[in-house]
C-alpha positions in Angstrom: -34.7 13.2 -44.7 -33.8 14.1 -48.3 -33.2 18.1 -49.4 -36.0 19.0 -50.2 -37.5 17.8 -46.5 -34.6 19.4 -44.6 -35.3 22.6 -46.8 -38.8 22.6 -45.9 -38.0 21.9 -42.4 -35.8 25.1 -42.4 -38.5 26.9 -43.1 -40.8 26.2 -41.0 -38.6 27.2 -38.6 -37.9 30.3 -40.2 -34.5 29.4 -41.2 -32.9 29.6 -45.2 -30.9 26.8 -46.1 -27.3 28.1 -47.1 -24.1 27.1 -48.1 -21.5 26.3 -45.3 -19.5 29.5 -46.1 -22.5 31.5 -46.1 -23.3 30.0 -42.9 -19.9 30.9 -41.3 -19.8 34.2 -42.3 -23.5 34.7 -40.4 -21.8 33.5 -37.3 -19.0 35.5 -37.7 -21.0 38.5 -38.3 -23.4 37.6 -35.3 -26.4 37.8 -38.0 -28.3 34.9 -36.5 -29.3 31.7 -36.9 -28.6 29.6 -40.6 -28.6 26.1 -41.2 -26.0 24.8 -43.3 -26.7 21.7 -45.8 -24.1 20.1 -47.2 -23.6 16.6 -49.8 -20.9 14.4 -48.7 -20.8 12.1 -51.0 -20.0 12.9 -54.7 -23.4 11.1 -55.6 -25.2 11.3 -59.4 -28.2 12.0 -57.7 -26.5 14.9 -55.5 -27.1 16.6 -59.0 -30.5 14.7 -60.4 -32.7 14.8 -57.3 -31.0 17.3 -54.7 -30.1 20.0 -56.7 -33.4 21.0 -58.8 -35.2 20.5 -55.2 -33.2 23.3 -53.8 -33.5 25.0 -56.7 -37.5 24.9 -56.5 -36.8 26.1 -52.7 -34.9 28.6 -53.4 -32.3 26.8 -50.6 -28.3 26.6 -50.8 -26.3 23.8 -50.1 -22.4 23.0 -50.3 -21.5 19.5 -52.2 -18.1 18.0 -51.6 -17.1 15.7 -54.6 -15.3 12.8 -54.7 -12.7 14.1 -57.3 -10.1 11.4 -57.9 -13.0 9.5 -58.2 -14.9 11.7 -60.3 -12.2 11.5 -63.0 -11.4 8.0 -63.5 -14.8 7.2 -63.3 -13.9 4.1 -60.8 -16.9 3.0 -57.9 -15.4 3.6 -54.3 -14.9 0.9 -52.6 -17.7 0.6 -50.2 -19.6 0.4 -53.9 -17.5 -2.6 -55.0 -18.5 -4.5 -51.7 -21.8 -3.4 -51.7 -22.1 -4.6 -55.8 -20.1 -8.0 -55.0 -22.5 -8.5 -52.8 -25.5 -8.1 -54.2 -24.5 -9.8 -57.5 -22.8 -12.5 -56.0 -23.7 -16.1 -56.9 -23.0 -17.7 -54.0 -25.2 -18.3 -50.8 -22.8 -17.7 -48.3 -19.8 -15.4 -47.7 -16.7 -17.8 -48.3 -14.9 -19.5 -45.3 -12.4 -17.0 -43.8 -14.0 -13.9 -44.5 -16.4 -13.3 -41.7 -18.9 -15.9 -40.1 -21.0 -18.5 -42.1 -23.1 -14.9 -43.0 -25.9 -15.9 -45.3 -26.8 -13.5 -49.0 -30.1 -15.2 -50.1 -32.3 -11.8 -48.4 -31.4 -8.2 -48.9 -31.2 -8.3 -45.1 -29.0 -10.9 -45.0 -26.4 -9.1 -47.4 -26.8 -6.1 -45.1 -25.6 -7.8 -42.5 -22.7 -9.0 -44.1 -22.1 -5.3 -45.7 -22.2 -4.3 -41.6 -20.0 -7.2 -40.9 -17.3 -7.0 -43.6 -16.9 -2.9 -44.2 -15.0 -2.3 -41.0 -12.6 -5.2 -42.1 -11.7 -3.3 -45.5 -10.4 -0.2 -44.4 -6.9 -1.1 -45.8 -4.6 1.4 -47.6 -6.0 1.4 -51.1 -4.0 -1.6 -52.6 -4.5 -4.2 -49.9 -8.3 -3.2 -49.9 -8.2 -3.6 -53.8 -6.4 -7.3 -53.7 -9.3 -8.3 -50.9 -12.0 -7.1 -52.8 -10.9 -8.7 -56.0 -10.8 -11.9 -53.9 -13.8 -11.2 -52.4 -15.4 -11.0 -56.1 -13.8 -13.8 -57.5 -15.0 -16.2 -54.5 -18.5 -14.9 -54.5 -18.5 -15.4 -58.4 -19.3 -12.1 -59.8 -17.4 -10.9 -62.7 -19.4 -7.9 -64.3 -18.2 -4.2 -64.0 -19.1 -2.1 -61.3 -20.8 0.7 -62.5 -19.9 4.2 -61.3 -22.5 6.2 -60.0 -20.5 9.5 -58.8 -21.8 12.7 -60.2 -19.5 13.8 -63.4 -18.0 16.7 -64.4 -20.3 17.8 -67.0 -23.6 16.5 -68.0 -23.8 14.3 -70.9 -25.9 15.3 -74.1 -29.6 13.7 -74.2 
């Protein structure tokens, strides 16, 4: 369910969507009953889609950012697997990386995604050195484009 469903949700239940401070200090306080929203994620469209939606709503929400990420501008990691995979120009994940796991459907590279994410968690320059191979064996050579919110919005 996206924000503006949980929001609307909320308030058919009577309930205001607020921040996860606001939230705590209602329990604290014994005020009754809040529900908290929050954005784990970092995501561009955290600020695109989410945030005018609770705006229009008049609901709260607390987003957690990403910001190492944020400010080099690099894709996480589960990003560069998912993009190798769905860029990659061969039809099967290479031998030794997982079973002989098909990418011709958009199910079968979920499957491999499910399959090979669990294998990755690596401390960050291991994971890195894998994924590069990863990408190199699967063919795919463009950037990876970063889709974390930014700091500031750009000029239109």
């Amino acid at each position: 369910m996206g924000a503006a469903g949980a929001a609307a949700a909320a308030r058919l239940r009577g309930l205001t969507p607020v921040t996860v401070e606001q939230g705590l200090a209602h329990l604290e306080g014994g005020r009754g009953h809040r529900i908290a929203l929050t954005f784990d994620d970092g995501y561009r469209d955290n600020v695109t889609r989410a945030l005018p939606l609770l705006a229009e709503t008049g609901a709260r929400a607390t987003f957690y950012l990403t910001a190492g990420l944020i400010e080099e501008r690099r894709a996480p990691w589960w990003d560069v697997l998912v993009h190798a995979l769905e860029h990659a120009r061969a039809a099967h994940l290479p031998a030794g990386w997982a079973p002989a796991l098909p990418l011709a459907s958009h199910a079968d590279r979920a499957r491999a995604l499910a399959t090979l994410a669990p294998g990755l968690r690596w401390p960050p320059a291991e994971r890195e050195r894998r994924l590069s191979a990863l990408r190199d064996r699967l063919g795919v050579t463009d950037d990876v484009p970063c889709e974390l919110a930014r700091w500031r919005r750009r000029a239109r």
